[in-house]
C-alpha positions in Angstrom: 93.2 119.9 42.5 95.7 117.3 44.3 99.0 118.4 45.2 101.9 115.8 44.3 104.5 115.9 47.0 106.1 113.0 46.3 109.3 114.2 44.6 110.9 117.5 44.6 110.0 120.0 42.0 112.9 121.0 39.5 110.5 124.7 38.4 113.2 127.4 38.7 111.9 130.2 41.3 112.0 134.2 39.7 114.9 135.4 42.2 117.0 132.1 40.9 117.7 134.5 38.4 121.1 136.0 39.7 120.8 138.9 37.3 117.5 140.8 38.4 117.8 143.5 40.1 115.4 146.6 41.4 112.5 148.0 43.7 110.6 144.3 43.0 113.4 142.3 44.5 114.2 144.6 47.2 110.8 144.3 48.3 110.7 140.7 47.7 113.8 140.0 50.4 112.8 142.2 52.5 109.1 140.4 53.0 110.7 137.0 52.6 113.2 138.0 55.6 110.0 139.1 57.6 108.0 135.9 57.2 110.6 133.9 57.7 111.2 135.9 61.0 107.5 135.9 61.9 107.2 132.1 61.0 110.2 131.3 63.8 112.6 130.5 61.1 115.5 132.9 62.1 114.9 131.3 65.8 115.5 127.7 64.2 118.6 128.4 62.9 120.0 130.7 65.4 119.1 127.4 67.7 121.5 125.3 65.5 124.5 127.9 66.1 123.9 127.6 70.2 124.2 123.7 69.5 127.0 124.1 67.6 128.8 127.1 69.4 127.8 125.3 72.8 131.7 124.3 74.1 133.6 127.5 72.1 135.3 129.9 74.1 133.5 132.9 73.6 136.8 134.8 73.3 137.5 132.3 70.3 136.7 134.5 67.3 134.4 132.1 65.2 133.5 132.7 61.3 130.1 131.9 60.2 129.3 131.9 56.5 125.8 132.6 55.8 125.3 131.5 51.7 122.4 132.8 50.3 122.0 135.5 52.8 119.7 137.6 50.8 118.8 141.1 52.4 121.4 139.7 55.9 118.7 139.4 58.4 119.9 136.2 59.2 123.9 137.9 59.1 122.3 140.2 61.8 120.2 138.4 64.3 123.5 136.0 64.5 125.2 139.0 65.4 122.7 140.3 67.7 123.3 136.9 69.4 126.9 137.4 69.2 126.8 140.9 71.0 124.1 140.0 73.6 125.8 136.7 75.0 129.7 138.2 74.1 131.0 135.1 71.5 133.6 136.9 68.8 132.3 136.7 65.8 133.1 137.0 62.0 129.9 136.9 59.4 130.1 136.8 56.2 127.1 137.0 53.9 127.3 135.7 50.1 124.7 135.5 47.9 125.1 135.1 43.7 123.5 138.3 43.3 125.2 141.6 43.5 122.0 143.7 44.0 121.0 141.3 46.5 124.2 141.8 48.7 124.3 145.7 48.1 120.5 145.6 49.5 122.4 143.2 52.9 125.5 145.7 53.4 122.6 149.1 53.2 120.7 146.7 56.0 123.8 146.2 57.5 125.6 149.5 58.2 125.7 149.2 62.0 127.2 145.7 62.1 131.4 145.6 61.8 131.6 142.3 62.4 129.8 141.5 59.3 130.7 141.6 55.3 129.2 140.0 52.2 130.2 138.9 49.1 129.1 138.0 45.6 129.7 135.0 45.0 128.3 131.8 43.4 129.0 129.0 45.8 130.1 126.3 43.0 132.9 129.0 42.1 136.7 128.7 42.6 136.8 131.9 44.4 134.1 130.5 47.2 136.4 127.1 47.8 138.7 129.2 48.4 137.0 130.5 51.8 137.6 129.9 55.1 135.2 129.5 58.0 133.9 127.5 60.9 130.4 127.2 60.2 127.8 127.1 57.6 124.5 128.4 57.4 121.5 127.5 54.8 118.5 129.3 55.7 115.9 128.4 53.1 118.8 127.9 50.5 119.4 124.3 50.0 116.1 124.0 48.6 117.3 125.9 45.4 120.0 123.0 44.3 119.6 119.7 42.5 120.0 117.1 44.7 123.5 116.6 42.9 124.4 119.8 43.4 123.3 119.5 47.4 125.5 116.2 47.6 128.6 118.3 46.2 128.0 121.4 48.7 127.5 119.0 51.4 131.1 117.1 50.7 132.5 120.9 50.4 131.4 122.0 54.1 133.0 118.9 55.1 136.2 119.6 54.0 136.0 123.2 54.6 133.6 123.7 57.8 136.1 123.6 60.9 133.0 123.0 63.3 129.8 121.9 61.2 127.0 123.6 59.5 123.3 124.5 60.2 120.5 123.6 57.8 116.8 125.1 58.0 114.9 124.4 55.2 111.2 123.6 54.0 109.3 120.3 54.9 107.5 119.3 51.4 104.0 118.6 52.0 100.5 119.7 51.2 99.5 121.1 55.0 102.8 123.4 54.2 101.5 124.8 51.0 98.1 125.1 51.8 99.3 126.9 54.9 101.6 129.4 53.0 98.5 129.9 50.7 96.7 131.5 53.3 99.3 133.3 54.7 99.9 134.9 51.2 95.9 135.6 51.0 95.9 137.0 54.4 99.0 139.5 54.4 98.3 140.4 50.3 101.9 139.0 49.9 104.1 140.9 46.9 103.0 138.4 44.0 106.9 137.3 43.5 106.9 136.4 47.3 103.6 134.2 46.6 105.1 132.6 43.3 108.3 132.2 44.5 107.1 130.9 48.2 104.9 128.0 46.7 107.4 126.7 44.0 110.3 126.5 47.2 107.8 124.5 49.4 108.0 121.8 46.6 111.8 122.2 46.0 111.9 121.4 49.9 112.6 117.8 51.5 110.9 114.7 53.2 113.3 113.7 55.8 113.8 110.4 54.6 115.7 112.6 51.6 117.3 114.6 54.2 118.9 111.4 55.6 119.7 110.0 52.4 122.2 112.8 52.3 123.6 112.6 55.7 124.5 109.0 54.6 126.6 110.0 51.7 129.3 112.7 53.8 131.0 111.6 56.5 130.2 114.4 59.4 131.0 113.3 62.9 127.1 113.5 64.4 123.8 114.2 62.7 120.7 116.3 63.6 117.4 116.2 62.2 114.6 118.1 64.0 111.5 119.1 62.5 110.2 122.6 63.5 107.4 125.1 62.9 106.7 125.9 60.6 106.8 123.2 58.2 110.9 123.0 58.2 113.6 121.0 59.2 116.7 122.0 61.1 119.5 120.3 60.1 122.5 120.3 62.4 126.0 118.0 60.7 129.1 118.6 63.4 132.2 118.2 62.2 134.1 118.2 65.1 133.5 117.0 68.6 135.2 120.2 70.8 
């Protein structure tokens, strides 16, 4: 059957659910984190901090807010980073759900210079944060395009230095490809479902521009990466 690609899909995914909770999801973020590892995602973003971290002191103590950080393997290979090339660092982790961040800080026991928090990021208490960069790591994909245009205009006003997108290309090669990586590795069935509906929830780059119009950051990135993702790198600041 054909695969429509043309607009985003609104279908909720199972973990959108901020309530669920247990041995399913745990597995569930912890295969997600390893894909996404084995598929070169973690280096994509960790890329976009380099770029953005490039002319900071590494003495400067910088705080990088991960939102939707899920089990914090992204929180700790920033960190790895952070210890191996000696830049200070503060990480916080937030995700809406609170089994979801008490999976992160089990994961994250051996990492001080990270924390998490449950919070929903169109709450009072998260515009109340403050950091110096954003990261999205397959998250931006879960919002209304509304609700990605209000986020956006938030890190603006709140992101001292800029934020780093990596998210999904929407097409049918991307699909089809997860497909047989899901058939191959006899992927957890919420990891398959959940996988598939996000590919079409992710963006064309035409959309991804669309939105870089609307928010006034000083410089714009767009770089499509392996595989099937874009990262997205909007500076704030020129340091």
């Amino acid at each position: 059957m054909p695969l429509n690609t043309r607009n985003r899909s609104r279908e909720p995914e199972v973990m959108d659910d901020f309530s669920l909770e247990g041995e399913e999801l745990r597995d569930t973020l912890d295969e997600i984190a390893a894909i996404n590892r084995w598929l070169g995602g973690n280096a994509v973003t960790l890329n976009g901090v380099k770029q953005l971290l490039r002319e900071v002191d590494p003495q400067q103590t910088v705080t990088i807010l991960d939102i939707g950080c899920g089990n914090g393997d992204m929180c700790r290979a920033v960190a790895d980073w952070g210890r191996k090339t000696g830049q200070s660092l503060q990480i916080i982790g937030v995700d809406a759900n609170a089994f979801t961040i008490d999976h992160a800080q089990q994961c994250s026991l051996d990492y001080s210079e990270i924390s998490y928090e449950v919070l929903d990021v169109f709450s009072s208490d998260f515009q109340a944060l403050n950091y110096d960069v954003v990261l999205a790591t397959l998250t931006l994909h879960h919002f209304s395009d509304t609700e990605i245009r209000y986020l956006l205009n938030l890190f603006n006003a709140q992101a001292r230095i800029g934020v780093v997108v990596n998210d999904l290309h929407r097409s049918t090669w991307a699909y089809r490809l997860f497909e047989l990586v899901c058939w191959a590795f006899r992927l957890h069935p919420m990891t398959r479902q959940d996988g598939l509906i996000s590919i079409l929830r992710g963006f064309k780059k035409s959309e991804l521009e669309a939105f870089s119009k609307q928010v006034c950051f000083a410089s714009v990135r767009i770089t499509w990466k392996w595989a099937f993702r874009y990262q997205w790198i909007l500076k704030n600041v020129c340091l």
